[in-house]
TIRO-2110 file (N, C-alpha, C; in Angstrom, 1 decimal):
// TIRO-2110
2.6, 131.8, -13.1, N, 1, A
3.4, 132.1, -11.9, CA, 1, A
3.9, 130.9, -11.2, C, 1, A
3.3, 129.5, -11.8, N, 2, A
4.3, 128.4, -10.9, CA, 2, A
5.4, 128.7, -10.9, C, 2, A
6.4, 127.8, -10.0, N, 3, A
7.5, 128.0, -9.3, CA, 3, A
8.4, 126.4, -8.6, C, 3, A
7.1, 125.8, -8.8, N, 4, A
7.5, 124.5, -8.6, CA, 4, A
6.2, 123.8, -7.5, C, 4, A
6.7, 122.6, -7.0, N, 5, A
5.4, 121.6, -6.1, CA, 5, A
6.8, 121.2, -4.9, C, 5, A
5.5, 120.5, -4.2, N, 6, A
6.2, 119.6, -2.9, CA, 6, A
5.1, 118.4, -3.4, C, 6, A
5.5, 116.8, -2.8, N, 7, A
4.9, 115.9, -3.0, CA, 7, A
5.1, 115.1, -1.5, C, 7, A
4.0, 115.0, -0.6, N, 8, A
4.1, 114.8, 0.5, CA, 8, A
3.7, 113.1, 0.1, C, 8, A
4.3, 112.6, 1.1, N, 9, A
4.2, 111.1, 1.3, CA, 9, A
4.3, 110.3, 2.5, C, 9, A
3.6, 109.2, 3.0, N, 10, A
3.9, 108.8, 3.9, CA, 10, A
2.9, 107.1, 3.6, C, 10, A
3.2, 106.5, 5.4, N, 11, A
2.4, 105.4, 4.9, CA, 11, A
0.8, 105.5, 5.6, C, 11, A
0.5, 106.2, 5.6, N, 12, A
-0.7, 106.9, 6.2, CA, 12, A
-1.4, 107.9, 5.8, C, 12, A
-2.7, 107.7, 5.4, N, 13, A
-3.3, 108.9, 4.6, CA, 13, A
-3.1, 110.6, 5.5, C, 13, A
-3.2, 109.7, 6.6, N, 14, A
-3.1, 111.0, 7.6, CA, 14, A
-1.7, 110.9, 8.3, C, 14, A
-0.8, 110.9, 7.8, N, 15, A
0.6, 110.2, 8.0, CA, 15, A
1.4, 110.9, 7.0, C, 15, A
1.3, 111.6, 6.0, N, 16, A
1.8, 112.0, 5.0, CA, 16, A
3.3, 113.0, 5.4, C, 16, A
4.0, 112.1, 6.2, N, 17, A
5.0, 113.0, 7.1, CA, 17, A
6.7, 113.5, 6.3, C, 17, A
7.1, 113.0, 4.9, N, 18, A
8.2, 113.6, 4.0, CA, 18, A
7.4, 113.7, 2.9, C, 18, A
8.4, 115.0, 2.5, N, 19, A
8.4, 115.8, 1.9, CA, 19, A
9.3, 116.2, 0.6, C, 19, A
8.9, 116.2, -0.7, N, 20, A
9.6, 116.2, -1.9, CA, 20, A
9.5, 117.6, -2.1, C, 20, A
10.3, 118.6, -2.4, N, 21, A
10.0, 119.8, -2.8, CA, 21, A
11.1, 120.0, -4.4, C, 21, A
10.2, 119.9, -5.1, N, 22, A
10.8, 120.4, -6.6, CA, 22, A
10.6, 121.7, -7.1, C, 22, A
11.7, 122.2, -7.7, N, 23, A
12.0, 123.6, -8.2, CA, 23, A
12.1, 123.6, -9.8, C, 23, A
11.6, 122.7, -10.2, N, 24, A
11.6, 122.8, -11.7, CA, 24, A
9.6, 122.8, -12.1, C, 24, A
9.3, 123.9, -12.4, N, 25, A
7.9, 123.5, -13.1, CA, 25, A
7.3, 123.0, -13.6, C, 25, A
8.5, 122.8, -14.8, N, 26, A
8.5, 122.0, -16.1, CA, 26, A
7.9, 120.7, -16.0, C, 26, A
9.1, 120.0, -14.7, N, 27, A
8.9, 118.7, -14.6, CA, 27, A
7.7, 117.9, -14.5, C, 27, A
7.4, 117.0, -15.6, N, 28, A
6.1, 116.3, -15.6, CA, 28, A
6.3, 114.8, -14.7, C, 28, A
7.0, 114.6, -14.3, N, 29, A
7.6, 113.4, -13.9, CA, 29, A
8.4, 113.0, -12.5, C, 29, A
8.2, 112.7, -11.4, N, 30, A
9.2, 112.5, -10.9, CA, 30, A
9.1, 111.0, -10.2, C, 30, A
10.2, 110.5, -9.8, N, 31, A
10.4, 109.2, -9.1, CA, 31, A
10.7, 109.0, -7.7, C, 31, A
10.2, 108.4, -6.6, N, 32, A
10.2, 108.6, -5.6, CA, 32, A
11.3, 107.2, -5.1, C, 32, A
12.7, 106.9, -4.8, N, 33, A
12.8, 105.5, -4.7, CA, 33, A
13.1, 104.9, -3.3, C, 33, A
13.7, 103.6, -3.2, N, 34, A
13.6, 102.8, -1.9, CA, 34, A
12.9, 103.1, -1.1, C, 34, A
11.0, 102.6, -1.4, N, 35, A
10.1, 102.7, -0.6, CA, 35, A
10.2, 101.4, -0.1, C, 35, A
10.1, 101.3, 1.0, N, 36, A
10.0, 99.8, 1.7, CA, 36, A
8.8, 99.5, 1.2, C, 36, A
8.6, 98.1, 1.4, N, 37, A
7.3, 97.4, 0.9, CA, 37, A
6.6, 97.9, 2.0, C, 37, A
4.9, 98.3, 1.9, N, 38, A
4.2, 99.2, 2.5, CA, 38, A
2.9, 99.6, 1.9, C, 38, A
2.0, 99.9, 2.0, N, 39, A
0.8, 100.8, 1.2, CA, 39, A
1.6, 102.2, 1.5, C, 39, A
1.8, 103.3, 0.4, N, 40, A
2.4, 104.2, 0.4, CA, 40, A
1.2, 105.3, -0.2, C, 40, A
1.2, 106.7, 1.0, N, 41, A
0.3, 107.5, 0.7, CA, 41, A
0.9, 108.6, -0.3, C, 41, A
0.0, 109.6, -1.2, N, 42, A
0.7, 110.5, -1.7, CA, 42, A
-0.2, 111.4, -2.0, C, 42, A
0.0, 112.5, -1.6, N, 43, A
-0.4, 114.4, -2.2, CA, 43, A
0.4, 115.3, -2.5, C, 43, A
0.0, 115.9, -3.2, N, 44, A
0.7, 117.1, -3.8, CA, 44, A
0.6, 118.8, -3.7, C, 44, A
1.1, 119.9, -4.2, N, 45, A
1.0, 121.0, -4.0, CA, 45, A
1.6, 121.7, -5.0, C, 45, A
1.0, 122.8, -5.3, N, 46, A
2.2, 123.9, -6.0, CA, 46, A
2.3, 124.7, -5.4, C, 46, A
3.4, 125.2, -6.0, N, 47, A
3.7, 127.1, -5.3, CA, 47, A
4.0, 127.8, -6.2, C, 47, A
3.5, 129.1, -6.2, N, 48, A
3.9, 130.1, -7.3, CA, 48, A
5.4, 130.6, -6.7, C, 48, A
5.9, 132.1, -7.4, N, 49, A
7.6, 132.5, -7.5, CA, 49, A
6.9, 133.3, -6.3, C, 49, A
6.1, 133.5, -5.2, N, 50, A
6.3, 134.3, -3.8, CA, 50, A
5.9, 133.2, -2.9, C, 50, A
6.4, 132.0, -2.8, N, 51, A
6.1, 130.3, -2.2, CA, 51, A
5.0, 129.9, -1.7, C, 51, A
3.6, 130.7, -2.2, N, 52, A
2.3, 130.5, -1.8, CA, 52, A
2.0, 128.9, -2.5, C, 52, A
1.4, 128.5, -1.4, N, 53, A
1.0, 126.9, -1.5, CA, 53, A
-0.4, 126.8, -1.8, C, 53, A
-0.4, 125.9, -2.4, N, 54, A
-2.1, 125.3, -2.7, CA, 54, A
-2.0, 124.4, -1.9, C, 54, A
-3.8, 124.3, -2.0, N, 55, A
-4.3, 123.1, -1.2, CA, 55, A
-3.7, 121.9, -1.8, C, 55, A
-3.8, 121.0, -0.8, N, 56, A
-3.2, 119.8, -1.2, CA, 56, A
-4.2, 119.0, -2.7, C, 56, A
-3.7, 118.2, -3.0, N, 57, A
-4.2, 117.2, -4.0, CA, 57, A
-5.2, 116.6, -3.5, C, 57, A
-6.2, 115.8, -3.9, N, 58, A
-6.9, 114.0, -2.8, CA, 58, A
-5.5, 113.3, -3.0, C, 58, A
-5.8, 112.8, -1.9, N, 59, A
-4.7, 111.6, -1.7, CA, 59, A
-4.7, 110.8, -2.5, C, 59, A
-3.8, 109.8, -3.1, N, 60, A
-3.6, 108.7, -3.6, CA, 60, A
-2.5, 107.7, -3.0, C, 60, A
-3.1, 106.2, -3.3, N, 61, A
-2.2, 105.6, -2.2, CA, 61, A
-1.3, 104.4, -3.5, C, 61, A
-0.7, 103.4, -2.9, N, 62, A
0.3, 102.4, -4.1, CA, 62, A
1.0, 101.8, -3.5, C, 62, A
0.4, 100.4, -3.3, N, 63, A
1.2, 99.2, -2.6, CA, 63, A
2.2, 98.8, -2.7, C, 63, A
3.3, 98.6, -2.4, N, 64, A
4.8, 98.7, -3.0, CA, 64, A
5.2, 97.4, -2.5, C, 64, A
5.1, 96.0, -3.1, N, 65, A
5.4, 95.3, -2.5, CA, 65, A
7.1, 94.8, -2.9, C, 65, A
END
């Protein structure tokens, strides 16, 4: 019953303030671009086809210099 994810991001673990929302399930892949140079945080989510969200991912973070 997936439906697709959101990929929250920010530069703060607890900062995680935009928001990617994809509607393809399929998708194994996606590219996030022009992150300014920064330590960049990132979690994730699915949602099934009635837009019920899961808990987030652990965070993961990626220095982008």
């Amino acid at each position: 019953d997936l439906a697709g994810y959101r990929i929250y991001y920010g530069r703060g673990a607890n900062a995680m303030d935009q928001v990617v929302k994809i509607s393809n399930p399929g998708l194994s892949r996606y590219v996030i671009e022009n992150l300014s140079s920064a330590r960049w945080y990132f979690s994730m989510t699915s949602l099934n086809s009635s837009g019920i969200e899961s808990a987030r991912s652990p965070t993961a973070s990626k220095l982008i210099t």
